[in-house]
N, C-alpha and C positions, 0 to 999 in steps of 0.2 A: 597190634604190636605193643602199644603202652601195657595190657595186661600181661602178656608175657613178659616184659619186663621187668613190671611188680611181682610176677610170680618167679620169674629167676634170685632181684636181689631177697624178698621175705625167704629164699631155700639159705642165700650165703649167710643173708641172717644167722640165720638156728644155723648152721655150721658153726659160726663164728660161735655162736653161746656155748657152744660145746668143746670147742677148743679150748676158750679160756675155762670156762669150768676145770676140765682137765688140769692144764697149766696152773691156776691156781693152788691146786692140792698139791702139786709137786712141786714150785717156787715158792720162793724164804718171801716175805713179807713185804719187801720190799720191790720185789718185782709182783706181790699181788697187789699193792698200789698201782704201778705202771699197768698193768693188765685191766683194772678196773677203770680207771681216766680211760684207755680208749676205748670200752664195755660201754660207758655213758658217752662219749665222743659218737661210737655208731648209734644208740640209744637216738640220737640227738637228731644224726645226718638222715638218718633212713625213712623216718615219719617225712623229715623235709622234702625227700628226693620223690616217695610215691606221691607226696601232695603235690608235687610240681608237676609230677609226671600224668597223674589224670586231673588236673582241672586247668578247665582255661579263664585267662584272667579278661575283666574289659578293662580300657586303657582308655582315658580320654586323652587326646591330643588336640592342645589349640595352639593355632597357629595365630601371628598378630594381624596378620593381612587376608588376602581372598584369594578363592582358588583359582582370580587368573593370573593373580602376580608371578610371576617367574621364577621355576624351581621349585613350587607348591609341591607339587607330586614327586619329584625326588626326595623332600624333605619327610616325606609321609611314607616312600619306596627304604629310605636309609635307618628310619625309625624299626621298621618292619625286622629288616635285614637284623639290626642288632638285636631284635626280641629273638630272633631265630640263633642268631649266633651264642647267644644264651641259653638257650635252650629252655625258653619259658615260651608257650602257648598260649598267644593274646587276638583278642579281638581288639581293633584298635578304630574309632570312634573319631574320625577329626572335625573338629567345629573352629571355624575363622570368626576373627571377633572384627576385621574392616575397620582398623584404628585410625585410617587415612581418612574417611568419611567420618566418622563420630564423634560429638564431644567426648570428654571424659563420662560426666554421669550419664550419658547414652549407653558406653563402655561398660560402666557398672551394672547399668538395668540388663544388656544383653547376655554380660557374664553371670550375672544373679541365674538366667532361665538358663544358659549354658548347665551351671552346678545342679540346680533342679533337673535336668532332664541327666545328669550323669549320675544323681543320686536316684535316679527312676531305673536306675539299669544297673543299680549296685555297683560303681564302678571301684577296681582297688586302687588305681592308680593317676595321675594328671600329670602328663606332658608336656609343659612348655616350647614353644620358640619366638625367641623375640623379647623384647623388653617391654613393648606394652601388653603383650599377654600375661607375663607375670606376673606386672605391677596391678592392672586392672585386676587382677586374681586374687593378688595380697589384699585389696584394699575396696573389694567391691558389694563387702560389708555379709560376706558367706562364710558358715563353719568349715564346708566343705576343706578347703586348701588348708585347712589346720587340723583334721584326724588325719585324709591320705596323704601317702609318700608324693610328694610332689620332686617331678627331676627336671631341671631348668636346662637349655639348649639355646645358644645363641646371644645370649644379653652382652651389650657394650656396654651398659654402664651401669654392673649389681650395687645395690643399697646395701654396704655392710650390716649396716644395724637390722636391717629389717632381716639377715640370712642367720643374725647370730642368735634372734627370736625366735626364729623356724627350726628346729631341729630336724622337723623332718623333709627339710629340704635338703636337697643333693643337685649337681649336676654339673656343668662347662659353662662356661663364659669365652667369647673370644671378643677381648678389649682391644678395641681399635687402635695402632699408633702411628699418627698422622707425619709421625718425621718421618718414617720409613717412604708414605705414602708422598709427600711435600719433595725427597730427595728423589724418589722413582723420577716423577713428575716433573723437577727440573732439567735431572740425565735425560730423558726423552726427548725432552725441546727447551733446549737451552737458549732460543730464540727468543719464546715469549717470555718477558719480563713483567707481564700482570698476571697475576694471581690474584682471580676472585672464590673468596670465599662465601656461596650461596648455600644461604639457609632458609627456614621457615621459622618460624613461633613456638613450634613443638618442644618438648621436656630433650626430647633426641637432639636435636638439631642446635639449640641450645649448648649443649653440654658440647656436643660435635666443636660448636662455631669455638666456644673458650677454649680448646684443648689444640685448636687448631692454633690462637694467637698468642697461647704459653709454647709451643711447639715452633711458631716461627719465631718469638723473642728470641730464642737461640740459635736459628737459622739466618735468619738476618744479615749477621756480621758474615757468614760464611758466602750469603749470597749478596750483595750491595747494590746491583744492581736490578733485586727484583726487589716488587713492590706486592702488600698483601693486602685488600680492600674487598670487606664485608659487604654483601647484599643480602634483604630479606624479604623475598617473594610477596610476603603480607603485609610489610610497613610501608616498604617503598613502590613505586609508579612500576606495572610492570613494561609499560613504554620503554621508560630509560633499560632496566634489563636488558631486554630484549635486542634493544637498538647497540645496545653495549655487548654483550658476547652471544645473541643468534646472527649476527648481520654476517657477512663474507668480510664487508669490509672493516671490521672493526673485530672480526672474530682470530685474526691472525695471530693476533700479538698478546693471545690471554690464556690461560689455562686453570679451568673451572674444577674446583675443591668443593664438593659436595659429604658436609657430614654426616647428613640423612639425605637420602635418594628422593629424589624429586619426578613422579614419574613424568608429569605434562610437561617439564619443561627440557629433559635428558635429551629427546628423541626431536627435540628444536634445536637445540644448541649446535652452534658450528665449529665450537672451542672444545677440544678435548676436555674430557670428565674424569673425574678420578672423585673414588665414594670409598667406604667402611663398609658399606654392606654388600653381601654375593648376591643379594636378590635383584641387585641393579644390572646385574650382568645380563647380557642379550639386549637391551633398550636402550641404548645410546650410552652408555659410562665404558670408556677406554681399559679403566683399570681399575680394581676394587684391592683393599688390603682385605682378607676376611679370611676363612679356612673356606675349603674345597665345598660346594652345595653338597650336603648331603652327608658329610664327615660327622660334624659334630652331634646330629640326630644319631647318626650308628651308633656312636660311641655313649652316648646318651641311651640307646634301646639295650645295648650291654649291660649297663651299668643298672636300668630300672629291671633288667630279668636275674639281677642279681640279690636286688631290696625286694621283688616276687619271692624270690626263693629261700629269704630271709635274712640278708644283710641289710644293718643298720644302717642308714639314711648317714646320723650323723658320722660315719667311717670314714667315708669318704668327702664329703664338705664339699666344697665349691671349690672348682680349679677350671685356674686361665686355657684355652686353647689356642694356643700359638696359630695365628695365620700366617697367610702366605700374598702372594701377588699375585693377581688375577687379570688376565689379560683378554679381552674379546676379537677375535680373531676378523673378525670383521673390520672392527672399529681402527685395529690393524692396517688393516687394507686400504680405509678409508681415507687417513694420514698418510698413507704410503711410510709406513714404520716394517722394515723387514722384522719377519718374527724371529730371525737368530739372536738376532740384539738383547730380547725377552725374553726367550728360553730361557735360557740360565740363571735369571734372576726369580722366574716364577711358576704359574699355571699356564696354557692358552688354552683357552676352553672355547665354543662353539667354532671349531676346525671344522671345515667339510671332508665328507668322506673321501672323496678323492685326495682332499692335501693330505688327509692323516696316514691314510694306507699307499701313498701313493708307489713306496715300492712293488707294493704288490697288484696295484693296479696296472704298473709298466708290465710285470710277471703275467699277469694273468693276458695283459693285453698278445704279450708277446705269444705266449703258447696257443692261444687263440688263431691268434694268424699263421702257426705255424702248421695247426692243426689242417687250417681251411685249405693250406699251401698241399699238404698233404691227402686230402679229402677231396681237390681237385685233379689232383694227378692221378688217385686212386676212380674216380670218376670219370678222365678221362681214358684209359686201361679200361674201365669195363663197359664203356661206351661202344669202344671198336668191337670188342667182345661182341656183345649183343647187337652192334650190327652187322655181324658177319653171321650170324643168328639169322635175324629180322631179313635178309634176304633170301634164307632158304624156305622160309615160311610165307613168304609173302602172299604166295600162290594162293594157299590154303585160307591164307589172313582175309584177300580179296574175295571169296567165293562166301567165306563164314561171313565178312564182315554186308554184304549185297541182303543174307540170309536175313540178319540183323535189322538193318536196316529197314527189308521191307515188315517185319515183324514187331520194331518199333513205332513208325508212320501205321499199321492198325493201328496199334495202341493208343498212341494221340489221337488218332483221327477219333476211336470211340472214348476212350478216355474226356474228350474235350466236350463229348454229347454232355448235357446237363441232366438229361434220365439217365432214370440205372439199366443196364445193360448187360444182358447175361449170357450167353451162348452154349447150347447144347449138341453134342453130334447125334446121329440115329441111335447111339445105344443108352441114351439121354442121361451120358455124361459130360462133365461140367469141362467148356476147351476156354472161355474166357471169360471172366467178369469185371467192368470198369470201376474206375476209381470214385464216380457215384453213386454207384449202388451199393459202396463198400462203406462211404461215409453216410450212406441211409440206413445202412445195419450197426452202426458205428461200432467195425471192424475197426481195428488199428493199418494206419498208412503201411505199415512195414510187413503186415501178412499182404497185402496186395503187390509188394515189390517182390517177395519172395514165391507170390502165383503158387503156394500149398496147394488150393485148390483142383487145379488140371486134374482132370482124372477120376477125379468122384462124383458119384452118383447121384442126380438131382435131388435136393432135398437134404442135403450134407448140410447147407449153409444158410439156408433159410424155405419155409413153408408158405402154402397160401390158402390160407382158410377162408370157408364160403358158410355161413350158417354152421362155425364148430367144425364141418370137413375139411379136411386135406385134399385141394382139387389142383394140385401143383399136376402131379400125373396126368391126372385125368385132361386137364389142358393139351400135356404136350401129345396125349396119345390122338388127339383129338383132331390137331395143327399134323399128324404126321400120317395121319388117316386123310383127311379131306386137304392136302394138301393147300390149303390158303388160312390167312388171319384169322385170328378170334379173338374175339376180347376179351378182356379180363372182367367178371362179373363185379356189377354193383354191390357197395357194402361187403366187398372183400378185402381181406386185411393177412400183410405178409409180415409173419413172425422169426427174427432171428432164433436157431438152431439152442446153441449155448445162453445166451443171457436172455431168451426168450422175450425179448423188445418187441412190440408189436405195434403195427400203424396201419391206418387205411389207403391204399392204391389204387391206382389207376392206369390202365397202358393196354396190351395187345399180347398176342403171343403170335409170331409171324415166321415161316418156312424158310429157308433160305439154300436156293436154289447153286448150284453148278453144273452145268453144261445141260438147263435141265433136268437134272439128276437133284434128288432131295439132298442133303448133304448133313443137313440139322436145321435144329427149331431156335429162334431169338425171341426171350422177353424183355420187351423194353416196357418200364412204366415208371411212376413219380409219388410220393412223395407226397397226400392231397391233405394231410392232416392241419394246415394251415388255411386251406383252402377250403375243408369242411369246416371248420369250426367260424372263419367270416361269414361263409354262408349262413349257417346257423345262426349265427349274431345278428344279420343282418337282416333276415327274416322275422328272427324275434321282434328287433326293433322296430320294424315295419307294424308289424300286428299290434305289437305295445304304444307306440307314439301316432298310430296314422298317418303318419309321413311315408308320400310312397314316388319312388322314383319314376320318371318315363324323359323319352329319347325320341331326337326328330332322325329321323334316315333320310339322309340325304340324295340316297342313291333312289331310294322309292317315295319320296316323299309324301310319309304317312309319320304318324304318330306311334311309337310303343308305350305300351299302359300296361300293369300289373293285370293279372285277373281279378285280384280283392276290388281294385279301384273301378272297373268296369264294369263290376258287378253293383256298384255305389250308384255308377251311374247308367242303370238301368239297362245293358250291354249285356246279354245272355248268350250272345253269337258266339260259335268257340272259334276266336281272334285274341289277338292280344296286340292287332295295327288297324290305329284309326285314323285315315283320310283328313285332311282338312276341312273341307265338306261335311264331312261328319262329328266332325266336332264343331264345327261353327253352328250347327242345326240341335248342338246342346246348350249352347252359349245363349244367357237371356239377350233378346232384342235389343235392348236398351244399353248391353255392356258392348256387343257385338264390333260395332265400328272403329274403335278403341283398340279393341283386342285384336282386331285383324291388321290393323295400322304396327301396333306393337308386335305381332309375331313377324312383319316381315320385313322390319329392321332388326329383328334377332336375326332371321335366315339368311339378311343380306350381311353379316358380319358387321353394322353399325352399332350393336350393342353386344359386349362378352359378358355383362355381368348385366341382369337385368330383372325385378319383380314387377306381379302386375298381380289384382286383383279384381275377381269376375263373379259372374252367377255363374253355376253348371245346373244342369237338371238333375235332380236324384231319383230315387228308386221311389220317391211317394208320390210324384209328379210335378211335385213342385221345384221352386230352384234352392239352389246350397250355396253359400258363398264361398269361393276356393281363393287361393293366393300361390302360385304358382314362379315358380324360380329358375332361374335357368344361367347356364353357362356356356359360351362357345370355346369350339377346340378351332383355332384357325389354321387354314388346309393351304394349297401351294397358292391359291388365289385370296387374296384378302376379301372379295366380294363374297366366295362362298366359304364358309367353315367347313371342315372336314369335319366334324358331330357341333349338336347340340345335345346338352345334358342336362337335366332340373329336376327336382323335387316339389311336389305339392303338397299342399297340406288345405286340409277344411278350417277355414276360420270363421264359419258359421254362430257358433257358442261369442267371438269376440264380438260380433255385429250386434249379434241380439243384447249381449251386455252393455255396447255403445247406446244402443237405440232405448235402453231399459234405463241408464243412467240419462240420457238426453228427457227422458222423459220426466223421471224425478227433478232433473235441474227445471224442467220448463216448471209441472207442480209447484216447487219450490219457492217460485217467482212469484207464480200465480197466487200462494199463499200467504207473499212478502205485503203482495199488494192490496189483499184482503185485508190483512193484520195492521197496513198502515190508516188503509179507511175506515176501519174500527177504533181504528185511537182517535181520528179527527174526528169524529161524531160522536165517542166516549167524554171528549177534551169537553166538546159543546154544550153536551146533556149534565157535564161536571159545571161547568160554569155557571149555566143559568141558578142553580139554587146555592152557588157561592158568592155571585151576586148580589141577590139576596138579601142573606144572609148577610154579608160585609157592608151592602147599603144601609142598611135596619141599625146595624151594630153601631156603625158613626152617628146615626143620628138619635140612638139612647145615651152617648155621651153628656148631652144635654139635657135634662129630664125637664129645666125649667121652662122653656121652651112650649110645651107639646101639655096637652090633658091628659089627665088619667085612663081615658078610654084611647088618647092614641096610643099614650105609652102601653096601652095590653094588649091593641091592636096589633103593634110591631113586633110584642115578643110573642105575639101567637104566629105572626108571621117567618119570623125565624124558624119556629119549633116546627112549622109544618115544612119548610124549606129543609131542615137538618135533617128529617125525617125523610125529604123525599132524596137527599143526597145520599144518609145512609143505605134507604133501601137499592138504591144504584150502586151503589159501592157492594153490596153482598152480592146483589145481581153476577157486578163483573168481576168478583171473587166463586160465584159456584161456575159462571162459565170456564175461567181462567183451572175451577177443577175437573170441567168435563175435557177438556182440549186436553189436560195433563193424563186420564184415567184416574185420577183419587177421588172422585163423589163416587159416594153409596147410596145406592136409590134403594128404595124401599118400594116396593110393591103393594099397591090397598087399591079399594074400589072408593070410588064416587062419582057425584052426580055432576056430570062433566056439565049440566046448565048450571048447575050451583054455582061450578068453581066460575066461568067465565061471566057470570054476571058478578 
């Protein structure tokens, strides 16, 4: 559509060039003045109109608060509305700056990343609402808000100086006046005579609270017997507040003047609210003075698809947007204030549906019932009708309905079988199939409601293959030949027809007799694909772990045992149940009495969960160590189980590694106590020649004492002493390397009398 429409005006274009061209050569001078002003007039508009018409612009919008505050999304819905109502094409971007929660320079660092990620997406334009979004904007030290057109929405209190700096700002203001709101607010409840005026610390609130005490300086005289008394949620105790206008009994007689919306404490208070801003509306505040949610952004989205499309920002400048009185229809309710009274001086905004349409809720109520009035009587008229019907048919009714009947009870009756179920007559076409074997071919439910089926010839709906053949036939000619059962062959598997699904089965194929008479063939079978592949699992794991199940038969009391396992134990007999008796005659001697004690407190039901480990005999003759496990099923008698159940397993490998480790520790010991009596008789053969040594040594302290032949007696004494300690010290240094493995011996011959003389 947009190029068609570039392609229509670029044709009126060149018309037009051609018109005046014309016009020109035939008008006096001064009408080719006139003709050329509007020649550069379209010149001008037309480059502006296609460029509006194919590109879309991005838009940042910040809001000053978060997107649960109330009326977010209408303010964001009205924005929208006016970019359209302009006819400018925007992408529009809202980021909330949460001025309620942040410092100032928190404000600034968030608006900083704000302008950084608008200038990451090329933005043309920034949208305002609110006064801390602005002011953070102006001031949060970014170029940003000083090349784009910026349009303001919403400010109660613009900074002249800072707008007559901004050229390229534009937008509405709706400046709050608090006598309008102050005189509402007494008309309403001329009772209460306190008027608190609740603020916070903030630049808003602030300005709010002074505009509020120049506003009642001349209220005052008018009112004499009210009184106006400032509170400030952060300087003062919120005790006293609260105790002062949330209580019932204190909250009668006050009526709460809110310059900035306070949301924590709106929705406590039991004193009517009355605020400047519409974002307080829905939350506890009575009454707001403000323009309509969502007014001043349209008119605001107007206004920026007009600087889009090329109007000068400073054209238009800043202008006031008159509000209005705002009234919560609830909060309404709550004071028991009728909304006639209100109307006429304002808004009432969140009405319920019912009170707002409520004519047309009576209207609609009423045709409603006139309808059913009508719809009864036409009901009852064709009632009689059809029952003067229903008796000439009844006959018919009772005879079809018996037919039914017994036609349905089949149905359930095999329907409720859990095999799948199929019935053939002698010309071995298809007369029923149940609702199992239709979800074993996964048929859909509603071909089996609708019985397509009836009537087609076996083999329609599914096959049964034996080795790659198709032995479906061949069964039923088989069962209608030899008139009794056959089975369905092993490793045969039935393939749906269409999506060709195939699985392994199990069942019969059985005759089915009248008066005598063959009448047709029935397969019934199941489903064993779950059932082969546990088996196979369970077999595997049997081979893979050696773990092998076996079961006491109560009825016969013998033992069942794998064939693998009784082939372990030496059992070639083809059995698979062994006696008690015959297994006690596998049992070592020595484990025997034990184990016979513990199998017949398993059989008498004194133990359900019970291990025991024993000898068995194996296949080399000797014995095996087993550990065997068992569990009871308990039967209508607690003395006897109705089964016993267990697993064995060889723990043969665990013994020998006990009995391999027990031996090592004994070794161990045995080497502790070697190696301690080696140091005691190492300690002693040390000592004697340090002795010695140490006796010699004190007494060459002295030299004077002793002659020259004792003093060289003693130190031949030492030297031979030192000499025989050191050779003991190498001694139990090459020992200490045979026990390690680090001596290298060397190999040579000698004269083994030599050495030991």
């Amino acid at each position: 559509m947009n190029i068609l429409c570039i392609f229509a005006r670029i044709l009126v274009y060149l018309l037009t060039l051609k018109i005046l061209a014309h016009n020109i050569q035939k008008f006096n001078i001064m009408r080719k003045c006139l003709f050329l002003s509007l020649l550069l007039g379209l010149l001008w508009a037309v480059p502006e109109t296609l460029s509006a018409a194919e590109h879309t612009y991005d838009v940042l919008f910040i809001q000053s608060y978060t997107s649960h505050t109330p009326w977010h999304s209408r303010l964001t819905t009205g924005l929208k509305s006016g970019f359209e109502k302009g006819g400018a094409k925007v992408n529009i971007v809202t980021e909330y700056l949460n001025a309620d929660f942040w410092t100032f320079p928190s404000e600034c660092f968030i608006m900083r990343r704000i302008c950084e990620r608008a200038r990451q997406r090329n933005t043309d334009m920034i949208v305002t609402s609110g006064d801390e979004a602005f002011y953070t904007l102006v001031h949060c030290g970014d170029s940003l808000p000083y090349r784009l057109p910026v349009v303001v929405s919403g400010i109660k209190y613009p900074d002249e100086n800072v707008l007559k700096k901004m050229p390229n700002v534009s937008g509405y203001v709706s400046k709050p006046d608090f006598s309008v709101l102050l005189e509402e607010a007494i008309r309403m409840f001329p009772s209460r005579t306190e008027i608190v005026c609740l603020s916070d610390s903030s630049f808003l609130s602030r300005k709010g609270g002074e505009q509020v005490e120049e506003v009642w300086e001349g209220l005052k005289q008018k009112y004499p017997k009210h009184s106006l008394k400032k509170m400030n949620v952060q300087a003062q105790s919120l005790n006293s507040i609260i105790t002062s206008i949330c209580y019932d009994y204190n909250a009668y007689k006050h009526i709460v003047i809110a310059p900035k919306w306070i949301p924590f404490l709106s929705l406590k208070l039991k004193s009517p609210v009355f605020a400047s801003q519409n974002l307080a509306m829905t939350n506890g505040v009575l009454c707001v003075y403000d323009v309509v949610p969502s007014e001043d952004t349209y008119a605001a989205g107007k206004w920026a698809a007009r600087i889009l499309k090329g109007k000068e920002p400073f054209s238009l400048g800043v202008t006031n947007f008159t509000g209005k009185l705002l009234y919560d229809y609830k909060q309404l309710e709550f004071f028991h204030i009728d909304a006639g009274r209100v109307e006429a001086e304002g808004v009432i905004l969140n009405v319920p549906l019912v009170e707002r349409y409520r004519v047309w809720f009576i209207f609609f109520y009423s045709v409603v019932v006139g309808a059913l009035v009508l719809l009864v009587a036409w009901l009852y008229r064709m009632n009689r009708r059809e029952s003067r019907r229903r008796i000439h048919a009844q006959t018919r009714l009772l005879i079809q309905h018996r037919l039914v009947e017994q036609r349905d009870e089949f149905d359930n009756i095999f329907c409720s079988i859990r095999d799948g179920l199929i019935t053939y007559d002698i010309d071995f076409r298809i007369h029923f199939v149940n609702r199992s074997l239709m979800m074993m071919l996964g048929v859909d439910s509603e071909v089996h409601t609708a019985r397509y089926y009836e009537g087609q010839m076996a083999g329609s709906i599914f096959r049964i293959y034996m080795d790659g053949e198709d032995v479906l036939h061949k069964l039923l000619k088989q069962v209608y030949s030899e008139r009794k059962p056959v089975p369905i062959p092993e490793n045969a598997f039935m393939q749906e027809k269409d999506k060709e699904n195939y699985f392994p089965i199990s069942g019969e194929v059985v005759p089915i007799f009248s008066n005598e008479q063959l009448t047709g063939m029935a397969i019934v079978c199941r489903n064993i694909s779950e059932e082969e592949m546990q088996r196979r699992f369970f077999n595997m794991a049997v081979e893979e772990s050696s773990i092998y199940p076996w079961q006491y038969n109560m009825h016969m009391n013998c033992f069942y045992f794998p064939e693998g396992l009784l082939k372990r134990f030496n059992i070639l007999a083809d059995t698979e149940f062994l006696t008690r008796e015959d297994l006690d005659r596998l049992i070592h001697p020595d484990d025997l009495p034990h184990t016979r004690v513990h199998f017949d407190s398993i059989l008498l039901g004194r133990e359900l969960n019970s291990r025991m480990n024993f000898r068995l005999q194996h296949v080399g003759g000797g014995y095996e160590w087993w550990e065997f496990r068992s569990t009871a099923y308990n039967g209508l008698k607690p003395e006897a189980p109705y089964m016993v159940l267990g697993v064995c397993q060889s723990i043969q490998k665990y013994k020998d590694t006990e009995e391999a480790l027990i031996a090592a520790r004994d070794r161990a010991l045995q080497a502790d106590k070697l190696k301690s009596a080696f140091l005691a008789n190492m300690s002693h053969e040390i000592r004697t020649p340090l002795n010695a040594i140490v006796g010699f040594s004190d007494l060459l302290q002295n030299l004077d004492v002793f002659t020259p032949e004792e003093v060289k007696q003693f130190v031949e004494t030492i030297n031979i002493n030192c000499t025989l300690l050191l050779a003991l010290m190498n001694d139990i240094l090459d020992m200490s390397r045979i026990e390690s493995g680090t001596m290298d011996f060397q190999f040579e011959s000698h004269d083994l009398t030599s050495v030991l003389q």
